[in-house]
VEXDREN-2710 file (C-alpha; in Angstrom, 1 decimal):
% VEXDREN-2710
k/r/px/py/pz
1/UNK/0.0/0.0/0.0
2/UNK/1.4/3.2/-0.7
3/UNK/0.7/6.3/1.1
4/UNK/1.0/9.8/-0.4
5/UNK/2.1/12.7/1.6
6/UNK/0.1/15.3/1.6
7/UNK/2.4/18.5/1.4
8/UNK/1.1/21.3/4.3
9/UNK/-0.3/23.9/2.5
10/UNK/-1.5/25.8/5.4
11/UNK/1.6/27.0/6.3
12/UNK/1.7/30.7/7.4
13/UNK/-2.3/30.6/7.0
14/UNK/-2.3/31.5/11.1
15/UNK/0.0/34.2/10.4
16/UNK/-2.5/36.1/7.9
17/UNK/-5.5/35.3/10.3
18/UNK/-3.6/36.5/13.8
19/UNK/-2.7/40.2/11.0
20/UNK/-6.1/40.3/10.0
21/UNK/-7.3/40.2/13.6
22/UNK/-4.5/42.6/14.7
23/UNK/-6.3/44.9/12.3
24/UNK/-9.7/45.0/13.0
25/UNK/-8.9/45.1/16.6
26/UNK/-6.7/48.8/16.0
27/UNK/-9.3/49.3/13.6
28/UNK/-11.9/49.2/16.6
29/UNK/-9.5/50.3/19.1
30/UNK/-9.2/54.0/17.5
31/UNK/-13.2/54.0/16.9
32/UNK/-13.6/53.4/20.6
33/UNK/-10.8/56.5/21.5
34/UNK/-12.2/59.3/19.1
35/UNK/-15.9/58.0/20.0
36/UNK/-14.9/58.7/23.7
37/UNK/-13.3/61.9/23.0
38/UNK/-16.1/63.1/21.0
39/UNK/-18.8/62.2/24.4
40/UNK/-16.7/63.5/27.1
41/UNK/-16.7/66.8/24.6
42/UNK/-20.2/66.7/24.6
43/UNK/-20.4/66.1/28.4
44/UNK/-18.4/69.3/29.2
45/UNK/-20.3/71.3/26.4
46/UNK/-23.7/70.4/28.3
47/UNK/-22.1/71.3/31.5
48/UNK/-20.9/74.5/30.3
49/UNK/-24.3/75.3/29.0
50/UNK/-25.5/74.5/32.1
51/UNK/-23.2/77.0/34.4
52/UNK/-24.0/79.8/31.9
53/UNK/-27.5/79.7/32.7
54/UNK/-26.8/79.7/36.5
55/UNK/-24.8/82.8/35.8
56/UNK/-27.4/84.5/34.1
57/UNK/-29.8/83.7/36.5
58/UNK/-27.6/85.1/38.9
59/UNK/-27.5/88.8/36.8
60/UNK/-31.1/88.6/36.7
61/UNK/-31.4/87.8/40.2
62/UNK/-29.4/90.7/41.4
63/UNK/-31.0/93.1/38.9
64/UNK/-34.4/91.9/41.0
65/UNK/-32.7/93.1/44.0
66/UNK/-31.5/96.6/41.9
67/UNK/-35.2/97.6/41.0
68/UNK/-36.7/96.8/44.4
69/UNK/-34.5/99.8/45.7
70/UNK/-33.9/102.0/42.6
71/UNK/-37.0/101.3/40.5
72/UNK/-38.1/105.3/40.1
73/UNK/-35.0/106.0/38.3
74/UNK/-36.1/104.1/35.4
75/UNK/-38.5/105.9/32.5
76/UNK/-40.6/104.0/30.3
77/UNK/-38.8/102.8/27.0
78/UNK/-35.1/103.2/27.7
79/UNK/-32.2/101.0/28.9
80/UNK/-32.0/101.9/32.7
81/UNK/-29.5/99.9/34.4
82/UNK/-26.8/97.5/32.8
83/UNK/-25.1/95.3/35.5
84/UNK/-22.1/93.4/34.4
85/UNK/-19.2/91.5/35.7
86/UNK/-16.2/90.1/33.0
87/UNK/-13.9/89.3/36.1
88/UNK/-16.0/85.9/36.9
89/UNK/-18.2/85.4/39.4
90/UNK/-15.4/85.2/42.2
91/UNK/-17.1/87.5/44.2
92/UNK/-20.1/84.9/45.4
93/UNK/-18.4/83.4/48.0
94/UNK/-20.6/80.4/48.8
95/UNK/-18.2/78.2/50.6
96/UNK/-17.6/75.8/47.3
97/UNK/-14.3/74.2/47.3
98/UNK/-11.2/75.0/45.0
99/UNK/-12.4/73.8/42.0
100/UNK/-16.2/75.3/41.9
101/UNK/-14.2/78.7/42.7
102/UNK/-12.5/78.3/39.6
103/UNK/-15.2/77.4/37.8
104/UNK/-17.1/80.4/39.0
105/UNK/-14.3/83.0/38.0
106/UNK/-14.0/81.4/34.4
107/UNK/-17.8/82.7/34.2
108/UNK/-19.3/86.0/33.7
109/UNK/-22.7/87.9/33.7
110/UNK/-23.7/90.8/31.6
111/UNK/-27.7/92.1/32.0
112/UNK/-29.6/95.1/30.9
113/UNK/-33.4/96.1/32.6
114/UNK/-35.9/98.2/30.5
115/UNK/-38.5/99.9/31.8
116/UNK/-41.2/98.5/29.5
117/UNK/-44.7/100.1/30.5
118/UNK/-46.9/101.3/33.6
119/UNK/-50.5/100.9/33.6
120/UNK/-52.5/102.5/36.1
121/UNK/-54.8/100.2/38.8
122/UNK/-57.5/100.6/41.0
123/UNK/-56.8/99.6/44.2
124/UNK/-60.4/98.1/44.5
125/UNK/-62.0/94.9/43.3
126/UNK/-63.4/91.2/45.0
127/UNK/-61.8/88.6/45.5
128/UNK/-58.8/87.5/43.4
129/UNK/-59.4/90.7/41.3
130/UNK/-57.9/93.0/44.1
131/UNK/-56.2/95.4/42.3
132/UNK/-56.7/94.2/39.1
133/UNK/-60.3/95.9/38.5
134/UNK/-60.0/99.0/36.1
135/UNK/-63.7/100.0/36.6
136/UNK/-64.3/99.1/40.2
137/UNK/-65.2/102.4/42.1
138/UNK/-62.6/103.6/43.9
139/UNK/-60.3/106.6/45.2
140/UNK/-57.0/105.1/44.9
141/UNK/-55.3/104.5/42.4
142/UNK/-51.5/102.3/42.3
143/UNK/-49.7/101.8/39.2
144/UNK/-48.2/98.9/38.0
145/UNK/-44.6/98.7/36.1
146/UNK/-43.4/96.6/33.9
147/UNK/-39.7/95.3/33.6
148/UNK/-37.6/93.6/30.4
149/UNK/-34.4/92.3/32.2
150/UNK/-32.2/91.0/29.4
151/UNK/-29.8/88.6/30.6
152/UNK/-26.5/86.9/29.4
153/UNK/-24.2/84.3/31.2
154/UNK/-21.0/83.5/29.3
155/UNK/-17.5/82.8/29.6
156/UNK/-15.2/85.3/30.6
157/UNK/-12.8/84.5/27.4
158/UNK/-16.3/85.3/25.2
159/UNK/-16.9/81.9/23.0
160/UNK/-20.1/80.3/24.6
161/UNK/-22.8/82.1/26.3
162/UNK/-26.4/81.8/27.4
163/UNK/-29.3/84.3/26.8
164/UNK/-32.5/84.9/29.2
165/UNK/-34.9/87.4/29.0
166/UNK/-37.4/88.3/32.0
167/UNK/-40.4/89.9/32.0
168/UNK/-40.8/91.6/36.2
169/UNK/-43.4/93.7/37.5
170/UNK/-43.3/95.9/40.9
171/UNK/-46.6/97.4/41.9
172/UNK/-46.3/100.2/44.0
END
């Protein structure tokens, strides 16, 4: 009986399968980094966003505090009070630790109030209509005003910022 020898023609075949391999794996490797990259970028975007509108909230909240003392000054139509800050917002000192305070004087606030109209009131009226009642007889007479507080938080370098506007009325 003869036997033939089969020559091995697999040799080097694991060589070209353990490359092939190699290469998808780098292939998927890099996808995984830049895919990574590109979230955590997206992640800090969002949180920027985020503290921007805290610091324009925080303009509009101390141009509340402005017109409850100097809301006379203001005439209807025109820009009457700007209050800005570009050095960051260092000067809330809430306690946070080092990095928050960093955070906080990367930051800035810019906001601008406009008086927008006053109409006049009766003091009279039933119910929840106090004060609301333009034909309700009575002898005084308050006047309500109305406030357009136009609000930006941003970063103190200028690229991102976020834009509020408020509409406030004082009756007095």
């Amino acid at each position: 009986m003869n036997y033939l020898k089969q020559q091995n023609t697999r040799k080097g075949f694991i060589i070209v399968v353990t490359l092939v391999l190699t290469l998808v794996m780098t292939t998927m490797g890099i996808g995984l980094y830049y895919s990574s990259i590109q979230a955590a970028k997206e992640v800090n975007s969002n949180t920027d966003k985020r503290t921007y509108l805290y610091s324009a909230e925080s303009c509009i909240t101390e141009a509340i505090n402005w017109l409850e003392i100097n809301h006379m000054r203001c005439s209807v139509g025109s820009i009457c009070h700007t209050i800005s800050t570009n050095k960051g917002m260092g000067k809330w000192d809430i306690g946070e630790d080092t990095k928050r305070k960093k955070q906080m004087e990367s930051q800035g606030y810019k906001c601008e109030i406009q008086k927008i109209k006053v109409k006049a009131l009766n003091a009279g009226g039933e119910g929840f209509n106090v004060g609301q009642d333009d034909n309700y007889e009575s002898e005084t007479t308050i006047n309500k005003h109305y406030f357009k507080i136009n609000s930006n938080g941003f970063n103190v370098d200028g690229y991102d910022k976020t834009s509020l506007e408020t509409i406030v009325s004082i009756i007095y």
